[in-house]
N, C-alpha and C positions, 0 to 999 in steps of 0.2 A: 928626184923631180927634175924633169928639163927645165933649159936654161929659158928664161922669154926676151924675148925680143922686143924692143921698141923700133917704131918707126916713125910714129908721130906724135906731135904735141900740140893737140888745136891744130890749128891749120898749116902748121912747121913739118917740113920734112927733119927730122930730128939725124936720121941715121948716119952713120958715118958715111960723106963723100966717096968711098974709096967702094960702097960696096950701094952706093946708089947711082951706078956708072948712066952716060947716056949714050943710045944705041939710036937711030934713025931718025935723030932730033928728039926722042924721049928719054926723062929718064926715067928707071926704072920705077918708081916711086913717083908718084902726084897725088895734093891731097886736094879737093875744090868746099869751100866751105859755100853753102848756100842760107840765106836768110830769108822767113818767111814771117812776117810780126814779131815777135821775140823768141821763133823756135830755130835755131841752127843746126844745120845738119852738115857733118861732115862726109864726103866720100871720098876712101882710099880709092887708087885707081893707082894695082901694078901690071905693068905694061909687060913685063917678061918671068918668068920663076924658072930655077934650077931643081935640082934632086935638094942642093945644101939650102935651099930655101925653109925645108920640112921644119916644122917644130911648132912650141907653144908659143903664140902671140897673147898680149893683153889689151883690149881695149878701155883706155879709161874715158867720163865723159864729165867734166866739170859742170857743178853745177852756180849757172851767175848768184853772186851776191853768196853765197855759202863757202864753206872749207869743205864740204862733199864731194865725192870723187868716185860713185859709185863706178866697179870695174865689173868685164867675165874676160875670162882666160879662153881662147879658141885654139884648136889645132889646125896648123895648117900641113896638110901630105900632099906631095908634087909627086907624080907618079912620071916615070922615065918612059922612053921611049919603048 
């Protein structure tokens, strides 16, 4: 099974500084968390991918007041030039 990758937690860019570099005033990785009555919505937003980006991501999504943490597993394929 491929390895998976973390990149977020809640609205934390989690991943290691060294591979969430910043290129034209972004970095690669931003997350915006938005509130709307008591439903939050998180949005990844990556600004650039490589080939070595490819692989299994997990989304997990806490739920308030519980130990829940329903997840799904997504692949993500960067296809080259």
């Amino acid at each position: 099974m491929a390895r998976k990758r973390y990149i977020t937690q809640n609205d934390d860019v989690i991943i290691d500084e060294r591979f969430n570099t910043v290129k034209d005033g972004y970095p690669k990785f931003e997350v915006f968390r938005y509130i709307r009555g008591e439903s939050v919505t998180y949005q990844l937003v990556v600004h650039r991918l490589i080939e070595l980006d490819n692989g299994t991501y997990e989304c997990q999504v806490p739920v308030q007041g519980t130990d829940l943490r329903p997840y799904r597993d997504g692949e993500l394929i960067v296809l080259g030039e």
